[in-house]
C-alpha positions as CSV (number, residue, x, y, z in Angstrom):
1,X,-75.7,-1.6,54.8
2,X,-77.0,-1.6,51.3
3,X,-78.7,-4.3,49.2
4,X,-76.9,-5.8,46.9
5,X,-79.3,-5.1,44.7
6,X,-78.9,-1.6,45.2
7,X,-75.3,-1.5,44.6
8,X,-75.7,-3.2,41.2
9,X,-78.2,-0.8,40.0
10,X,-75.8,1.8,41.2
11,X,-72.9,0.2,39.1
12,X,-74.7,0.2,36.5
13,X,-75.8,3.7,36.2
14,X,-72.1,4.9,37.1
15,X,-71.3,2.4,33.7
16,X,-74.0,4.3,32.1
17,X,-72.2,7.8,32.9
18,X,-69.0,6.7,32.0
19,X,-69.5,5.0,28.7
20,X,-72.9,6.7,27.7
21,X,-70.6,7.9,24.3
22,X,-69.7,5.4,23.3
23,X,-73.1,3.4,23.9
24,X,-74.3,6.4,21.7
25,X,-71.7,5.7,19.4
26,X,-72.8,2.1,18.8
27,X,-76.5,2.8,18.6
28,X,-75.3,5.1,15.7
29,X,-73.5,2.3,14.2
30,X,-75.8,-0.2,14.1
31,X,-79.2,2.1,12.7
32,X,-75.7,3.2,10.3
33,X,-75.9,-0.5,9.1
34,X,-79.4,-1.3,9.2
35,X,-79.9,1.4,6.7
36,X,-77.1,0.6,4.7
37,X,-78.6,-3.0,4.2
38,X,-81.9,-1.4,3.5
39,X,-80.6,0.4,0.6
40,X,-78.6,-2.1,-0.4
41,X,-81.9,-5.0,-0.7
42,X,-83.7,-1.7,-2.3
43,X,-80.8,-1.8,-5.2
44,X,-80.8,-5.2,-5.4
45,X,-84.4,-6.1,-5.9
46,X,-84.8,-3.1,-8.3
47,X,-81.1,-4.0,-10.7
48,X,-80.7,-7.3,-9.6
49,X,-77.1,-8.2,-10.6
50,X,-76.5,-5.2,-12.4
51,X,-76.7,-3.1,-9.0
52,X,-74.3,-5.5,-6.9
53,X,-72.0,-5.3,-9.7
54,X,-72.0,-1.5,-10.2
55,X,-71.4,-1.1,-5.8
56,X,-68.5,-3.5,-6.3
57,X,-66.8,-1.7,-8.8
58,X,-67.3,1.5,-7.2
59,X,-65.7,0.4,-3.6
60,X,-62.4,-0.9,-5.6
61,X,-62.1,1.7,-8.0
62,X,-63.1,4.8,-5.5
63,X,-59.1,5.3,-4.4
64,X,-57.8,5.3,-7.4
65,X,-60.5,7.2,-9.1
66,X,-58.6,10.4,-11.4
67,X,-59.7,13.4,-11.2
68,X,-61.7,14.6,-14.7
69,X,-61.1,17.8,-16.0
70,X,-64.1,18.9,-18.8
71,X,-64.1,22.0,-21.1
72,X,-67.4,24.0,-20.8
73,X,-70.0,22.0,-22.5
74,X,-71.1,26.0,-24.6
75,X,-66.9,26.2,-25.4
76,X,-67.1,21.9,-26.6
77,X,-70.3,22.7,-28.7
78,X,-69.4,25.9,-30.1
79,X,-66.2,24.1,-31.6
80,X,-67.7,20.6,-32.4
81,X,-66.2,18.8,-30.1
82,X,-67.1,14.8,-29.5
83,X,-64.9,14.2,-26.6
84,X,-63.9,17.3,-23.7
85,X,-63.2,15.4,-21.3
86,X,-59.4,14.9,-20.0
87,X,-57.9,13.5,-16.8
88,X,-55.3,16.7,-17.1
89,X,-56.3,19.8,-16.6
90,X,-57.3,21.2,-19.9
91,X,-58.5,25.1,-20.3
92,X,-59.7,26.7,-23.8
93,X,-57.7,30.2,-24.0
94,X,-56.0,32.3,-25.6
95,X,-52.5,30.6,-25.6
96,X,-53.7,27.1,-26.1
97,X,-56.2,28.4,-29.0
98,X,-52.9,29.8,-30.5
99,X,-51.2,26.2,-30.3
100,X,-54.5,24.4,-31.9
101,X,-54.2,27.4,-34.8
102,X,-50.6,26.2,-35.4
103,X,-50.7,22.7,-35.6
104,X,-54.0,22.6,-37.8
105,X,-51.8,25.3,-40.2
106,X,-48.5,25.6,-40.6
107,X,-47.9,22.8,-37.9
108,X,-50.2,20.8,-39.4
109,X,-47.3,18.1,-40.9
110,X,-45.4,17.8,-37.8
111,X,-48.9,17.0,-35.8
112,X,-49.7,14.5,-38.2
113,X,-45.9,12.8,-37.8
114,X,-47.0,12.8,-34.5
115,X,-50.0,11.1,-34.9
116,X,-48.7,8.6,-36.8
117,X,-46.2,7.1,-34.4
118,X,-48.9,7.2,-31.8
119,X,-50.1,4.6,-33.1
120,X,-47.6,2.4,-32.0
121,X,-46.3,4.2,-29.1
122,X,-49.5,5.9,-27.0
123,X,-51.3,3.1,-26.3
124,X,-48.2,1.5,-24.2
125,X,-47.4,4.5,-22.5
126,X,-51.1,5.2,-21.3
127,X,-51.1,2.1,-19.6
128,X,-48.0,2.5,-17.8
129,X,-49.1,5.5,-16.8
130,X,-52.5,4.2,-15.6
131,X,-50.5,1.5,-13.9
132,X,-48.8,3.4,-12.1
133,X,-52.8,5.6,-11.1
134,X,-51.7,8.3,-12.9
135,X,-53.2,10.0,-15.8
136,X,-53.7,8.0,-19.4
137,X,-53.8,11.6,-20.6
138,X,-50.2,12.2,-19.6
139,X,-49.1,11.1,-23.1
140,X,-49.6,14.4,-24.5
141,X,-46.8,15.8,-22.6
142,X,-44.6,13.4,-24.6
143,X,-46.4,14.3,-27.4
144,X,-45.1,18.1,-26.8
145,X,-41.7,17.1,-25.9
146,X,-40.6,14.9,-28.6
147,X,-43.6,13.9,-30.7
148,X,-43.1,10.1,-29.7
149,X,-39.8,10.0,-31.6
150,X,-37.4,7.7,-29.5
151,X,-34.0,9.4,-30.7
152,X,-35.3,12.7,-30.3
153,X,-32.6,14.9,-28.8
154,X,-32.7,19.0,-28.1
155,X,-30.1,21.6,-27.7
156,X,-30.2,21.1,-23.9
157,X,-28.6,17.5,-24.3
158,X,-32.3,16.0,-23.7
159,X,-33.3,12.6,-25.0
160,X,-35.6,10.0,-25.9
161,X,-39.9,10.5,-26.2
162,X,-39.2,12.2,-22.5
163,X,-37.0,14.1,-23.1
164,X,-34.5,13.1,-20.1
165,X,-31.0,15.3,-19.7
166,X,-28.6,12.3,-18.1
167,X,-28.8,13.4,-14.7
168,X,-32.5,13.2,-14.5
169,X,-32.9,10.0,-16.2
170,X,-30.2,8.4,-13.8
171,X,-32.1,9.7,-11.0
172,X,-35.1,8.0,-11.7
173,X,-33.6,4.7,-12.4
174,X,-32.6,4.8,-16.5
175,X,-28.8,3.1,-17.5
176,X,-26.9,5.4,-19.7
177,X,-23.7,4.2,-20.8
178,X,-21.4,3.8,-23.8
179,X,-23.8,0.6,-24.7
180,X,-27.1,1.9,-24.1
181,X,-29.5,4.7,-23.0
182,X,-32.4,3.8,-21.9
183,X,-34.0,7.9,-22.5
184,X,-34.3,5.9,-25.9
185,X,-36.5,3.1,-24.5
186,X,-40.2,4.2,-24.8
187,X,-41.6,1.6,-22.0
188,X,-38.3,2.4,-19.5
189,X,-38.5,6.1,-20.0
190,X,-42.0,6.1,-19.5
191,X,-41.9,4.3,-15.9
192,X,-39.1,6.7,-14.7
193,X,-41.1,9.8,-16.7
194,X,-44.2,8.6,-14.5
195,X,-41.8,8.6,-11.2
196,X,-41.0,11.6,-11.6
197,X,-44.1,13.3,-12.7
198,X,-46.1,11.6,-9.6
199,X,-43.2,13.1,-7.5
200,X,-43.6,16.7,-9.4
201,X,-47.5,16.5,-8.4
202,X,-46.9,15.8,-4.9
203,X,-44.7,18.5,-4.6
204,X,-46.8,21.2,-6.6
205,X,-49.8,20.0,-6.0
206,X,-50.5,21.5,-9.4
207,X,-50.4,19.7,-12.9
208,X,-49.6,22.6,-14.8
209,X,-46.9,23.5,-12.0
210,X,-45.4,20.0,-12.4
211,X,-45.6,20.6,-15.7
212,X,-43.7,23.7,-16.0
213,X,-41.0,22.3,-13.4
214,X,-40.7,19.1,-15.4
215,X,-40.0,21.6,-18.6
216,X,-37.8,24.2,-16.3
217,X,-36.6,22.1,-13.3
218,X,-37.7,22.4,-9.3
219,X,-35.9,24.9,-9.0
220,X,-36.6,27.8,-11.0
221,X,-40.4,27.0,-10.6
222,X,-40.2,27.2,-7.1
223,X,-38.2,30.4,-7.1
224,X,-41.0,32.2,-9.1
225,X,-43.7,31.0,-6.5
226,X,-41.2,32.5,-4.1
227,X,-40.4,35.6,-5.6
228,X,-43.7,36.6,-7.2
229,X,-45.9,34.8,-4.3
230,X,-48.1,33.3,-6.9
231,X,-48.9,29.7,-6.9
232,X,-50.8,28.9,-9.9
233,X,-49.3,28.6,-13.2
234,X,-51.3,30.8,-15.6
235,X,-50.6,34.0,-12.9
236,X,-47.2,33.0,-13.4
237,X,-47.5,32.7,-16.8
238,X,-49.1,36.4,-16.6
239,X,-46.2,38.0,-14.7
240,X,-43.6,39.4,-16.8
241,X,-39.9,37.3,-15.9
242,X,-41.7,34.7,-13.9
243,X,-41.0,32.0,-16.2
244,X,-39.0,31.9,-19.8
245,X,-40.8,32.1,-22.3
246,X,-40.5,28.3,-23.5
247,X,-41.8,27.1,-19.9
248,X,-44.6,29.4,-20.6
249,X,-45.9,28.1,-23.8
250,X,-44.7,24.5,-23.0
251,X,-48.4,23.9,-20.9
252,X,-50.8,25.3,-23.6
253,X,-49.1,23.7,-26.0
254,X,-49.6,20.5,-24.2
255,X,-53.4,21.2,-23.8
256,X,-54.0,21.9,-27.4
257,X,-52.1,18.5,-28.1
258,X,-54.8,16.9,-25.9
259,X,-57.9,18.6,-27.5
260,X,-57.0,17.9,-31.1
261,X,-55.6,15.1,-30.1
262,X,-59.1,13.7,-28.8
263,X,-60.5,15.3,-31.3
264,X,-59.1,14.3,-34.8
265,X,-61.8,14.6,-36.6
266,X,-63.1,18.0,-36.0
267,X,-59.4,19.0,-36.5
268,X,-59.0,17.4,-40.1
269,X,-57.0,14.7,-38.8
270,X,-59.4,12.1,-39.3
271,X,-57.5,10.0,-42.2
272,X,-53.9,9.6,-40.3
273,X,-52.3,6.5,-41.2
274,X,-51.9,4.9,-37.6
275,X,-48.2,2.7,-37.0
276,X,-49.3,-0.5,-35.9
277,X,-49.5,-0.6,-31.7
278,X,-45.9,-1.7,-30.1
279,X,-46.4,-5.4,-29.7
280,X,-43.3,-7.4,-28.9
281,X,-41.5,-10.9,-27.9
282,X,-38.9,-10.6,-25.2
283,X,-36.0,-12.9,-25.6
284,X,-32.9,-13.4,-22.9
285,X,-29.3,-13.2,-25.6
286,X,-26.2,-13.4,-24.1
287,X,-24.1,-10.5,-23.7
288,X,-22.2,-9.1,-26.5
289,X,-24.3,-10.3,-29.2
290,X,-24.2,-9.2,-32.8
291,X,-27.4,-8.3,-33.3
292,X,-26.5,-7.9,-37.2
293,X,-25.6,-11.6,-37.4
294,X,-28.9,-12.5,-35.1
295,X,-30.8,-10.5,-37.6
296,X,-29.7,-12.5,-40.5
297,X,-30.0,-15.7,-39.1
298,X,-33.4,-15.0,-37.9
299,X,-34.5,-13.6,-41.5
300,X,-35.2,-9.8,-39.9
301,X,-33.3,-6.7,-40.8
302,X,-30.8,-5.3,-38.3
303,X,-33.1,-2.1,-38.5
304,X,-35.6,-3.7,-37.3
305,X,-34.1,-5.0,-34.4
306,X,-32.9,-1.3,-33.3
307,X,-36.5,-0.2,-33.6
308,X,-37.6,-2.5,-31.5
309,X,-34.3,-1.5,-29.1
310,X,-33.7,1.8,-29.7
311,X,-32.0,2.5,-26.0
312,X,-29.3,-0.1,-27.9
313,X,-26.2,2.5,-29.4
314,X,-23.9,-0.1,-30.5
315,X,-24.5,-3.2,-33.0
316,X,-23.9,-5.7,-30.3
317,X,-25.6,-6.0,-26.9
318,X,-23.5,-4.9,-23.6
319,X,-21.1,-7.0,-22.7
320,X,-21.5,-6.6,-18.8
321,X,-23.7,-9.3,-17.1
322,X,-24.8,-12.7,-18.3
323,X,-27.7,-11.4,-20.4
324,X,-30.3,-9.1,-21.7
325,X,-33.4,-8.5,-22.8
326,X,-33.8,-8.3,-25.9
327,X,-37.1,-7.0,-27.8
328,X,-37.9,-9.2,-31.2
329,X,-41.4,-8.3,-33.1
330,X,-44.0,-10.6,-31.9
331,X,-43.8,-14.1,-33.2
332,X,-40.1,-13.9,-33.2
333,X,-39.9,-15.2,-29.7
334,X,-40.5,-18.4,-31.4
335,X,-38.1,-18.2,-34.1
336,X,-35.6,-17.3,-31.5
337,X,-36.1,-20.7,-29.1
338,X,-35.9,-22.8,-32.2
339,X,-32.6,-21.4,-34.8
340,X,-30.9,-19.4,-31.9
341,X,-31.5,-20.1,-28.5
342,X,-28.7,-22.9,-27.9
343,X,-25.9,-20.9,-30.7
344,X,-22.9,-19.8,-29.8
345,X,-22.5,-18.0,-33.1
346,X,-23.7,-14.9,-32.5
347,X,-20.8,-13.3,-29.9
348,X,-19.2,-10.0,-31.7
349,X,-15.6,-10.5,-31.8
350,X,-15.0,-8.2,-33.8
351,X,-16.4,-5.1,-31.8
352,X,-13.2,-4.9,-30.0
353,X,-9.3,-5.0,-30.0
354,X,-7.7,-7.5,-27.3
355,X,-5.0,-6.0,-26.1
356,X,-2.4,-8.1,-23.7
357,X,-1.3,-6.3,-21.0
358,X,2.6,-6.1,-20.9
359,X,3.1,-3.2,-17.9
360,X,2.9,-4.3,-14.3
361,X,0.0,-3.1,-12.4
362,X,-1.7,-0.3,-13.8
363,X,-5.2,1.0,-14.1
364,X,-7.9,1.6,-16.9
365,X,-7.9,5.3,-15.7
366,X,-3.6,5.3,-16.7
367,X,-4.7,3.1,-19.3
368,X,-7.3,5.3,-21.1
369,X,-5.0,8.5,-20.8
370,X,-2.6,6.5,-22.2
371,X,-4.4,5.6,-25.7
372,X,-6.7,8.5,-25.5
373,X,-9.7,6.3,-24.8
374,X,-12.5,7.6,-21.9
375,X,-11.5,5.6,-19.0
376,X,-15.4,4.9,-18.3
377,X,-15.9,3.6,-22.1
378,X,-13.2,0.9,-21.0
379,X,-14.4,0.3,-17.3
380,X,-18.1,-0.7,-18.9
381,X,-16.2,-2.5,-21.3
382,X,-14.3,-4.4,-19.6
383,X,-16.4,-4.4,-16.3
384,X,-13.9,-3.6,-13.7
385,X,-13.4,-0.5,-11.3
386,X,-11.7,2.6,-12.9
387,X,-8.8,2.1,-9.8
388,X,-8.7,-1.6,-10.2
389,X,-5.2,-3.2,-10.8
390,X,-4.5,-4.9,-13.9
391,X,-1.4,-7.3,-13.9
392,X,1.0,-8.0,-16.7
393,X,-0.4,-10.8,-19.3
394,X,-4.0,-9.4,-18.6
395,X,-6.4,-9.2,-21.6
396,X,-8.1,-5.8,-22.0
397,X,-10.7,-5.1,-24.3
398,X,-10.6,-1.6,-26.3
399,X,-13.3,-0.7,-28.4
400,X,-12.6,-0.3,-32.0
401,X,-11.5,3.0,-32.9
402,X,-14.5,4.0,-35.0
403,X,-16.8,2.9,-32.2
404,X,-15.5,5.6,-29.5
């Protein structure tokens, strides 16, 4: 019979055998973190503070950290550039050397327009955009698509600084309606533009593909990596009936936004008259507020209460829900609590016609064929279901004629 001395030693070896990895594993571990802390007392006794504060900041920042795109230092120096650095991916070729030609030429006016609202419109948008970790430098593709002009529609039915056709802008979470459009809004557009470019990324895995597919939809992008078997942009680009021609310049032209556009003074654009940066007072009004009365009261002009609102398309706020938010220049918020808050004075009576129901259950739908009015106009309106029955003695409100 063995010792019992024996059989622990035996144990023991057979624990050995068994569980030698991961014995290994935390011998590996702990010479792991002894160095670690070796380096780390090295750092600190050499930068003191400085060096704890620099290995803080790079563990939070390290998984949000964008990727940065550089021209060749030879290609920045040859054309006096003080900033070639871009968190898009930036190339100096022949297509976007062609786009920096035109808008230091004959392009030159339009660039500057574009420069001027900047001013009050780029520094928002890049931190929504580096809210959401994505790419400050993003703003130039608004640049190319509208120039930072709120209203700005094209021939495809696109609107606002993003340039958002309806069902698009739906998609990604923007109200368009007979009251508003929220393509119009530069802070709301820009969260759904960053939605849907983060989504465009993760798809392509490509910038300039996302780029392209944001110009040219999904689809057709993805049909030319399929047809052609190319999945890179420029060898798209390249390939003769790959991609329309406006897809095709729409990426350089981007880029050369972003190099003069970081670059302003070795462009000539170093004496651009900068709008002041968007900075605003929020304010909750009822719904179905003149905003032309409001104005007056508050000593602004009605303009400049649609500039600060620009997704609003009538003179009066919607008339659905309770209340709404309400943009006043900044200061204003003030004024607001103290002449208006409490008012009932401000309600826009006469935006609409109040017509009294004399038929016996019908619906806006028979209703709006009926006077020739869009059924949907009246169901936001009036804020009731297209199929919903309306009974005899009902009030309906219509918009006024000149308002449809």
């Amino acid at each position: 019979m063995d010792h019992p001395s024996f059989k622990l030693k035996n144990y023991l070896q057979g624990l050995l055998m068994i569980d030698g990895i991961y014995i290994r594993k935390l011998n590996m571990m702990r010479i792991s973190y002894c160095i670690y802390v070796v380096l780390f007392l090295i750092l600190l006794i050499q930068h003191k503070d400085g060096a704890v504060a620099s290995i803080l900041k790079s563990d939070t920042t390290l998984t949000n950290k964008l990727q940065i795109y550089s021209l060749p230092k030879a290609t920045a120096k040859s054309l006096a550039l003080s900033n070639y650095h871009f968190d898009i991916p930036v190339v100096y070729n022949a297509a976007v050397k062609k786009w920096i030609s035109y808008f230091t030429n004959e392009g030159r006016s339009a660039f500057i327009s574009y420069g001027k609202r900047s001013g009050r419109y780029a520094p928002i948008l890049r931190n929504i955009l580096k809210e959401q970790n994505l790419p400050g430098d993003l703003i130039f593709l608004a640049m190319a698509e509208s120039g930072f002009f709120n209203r700005a529609k094209s021939s495809a039915h696109a609107v606002g600084p993003w340039q958002f056709i309806n069902g698009t802008g739906i998609q990604y979470g923007l109200t368009i309606n007979w009251f508003v459009d929220e393509r119009q809004d530069p802070i709301k557009s820009t969260i759904a533009a960053g939605r849907y470019l983060k989504k465009l990324h993760q798809e392509f895995r490509s910038w300039e593909l996302a780029f392209a597919a944001y110009n040219a939809g999904e689809g057709k992008v993805w049909d030319s990596i399929r047809r052609f078997k190319k999945h890179n942009f420029w060898q798209l680009a390249a390939t003769p009936g790959a991609l329309h021609s406006e897809t095709r310049e729409h990426i350089p032209k981007i880029m050369a936004l972003a190099i003069v556009g970081k670059n302003l003074e070795a462009y000539g654009f170093s004496h651009i008259d900068f709008e002041s940066p968007l900075d605003f007072d929020e304010v909750l009004v009822p719904a179905s507020t003149d905003l032309k009365k409001l104005a007056f009261k508050m000593a602004l002009s009605y303009d400049e209460i649609k500039k600060y609102n620009p997704e609003l398309k009538r003179w009066f706020t919607p008339t659905t829900g309770s209340n709404y938010p309400l943009r006043l220049p900044l200061g204003y918020g003030r004024v607001w609590n103290k002449c208006c808050k409490n008012s009932t004075n401000f309600a826009a009576l006469n935006s609409f016609q109040r017509m009294l129901v004399e038929s016996h259950e019908i619906t806006l739908r028979y209703l709006g064929n009926k006077l020739n009015i869009d059924a949907h106009i009246l169901s936001q309106i009036n804020n009731m279901p297209l199929e919903k029955k309306i009974k005899r003695g009902d009030i309906i409100l219509l918009p006024i004629r000149s308002e449809i």
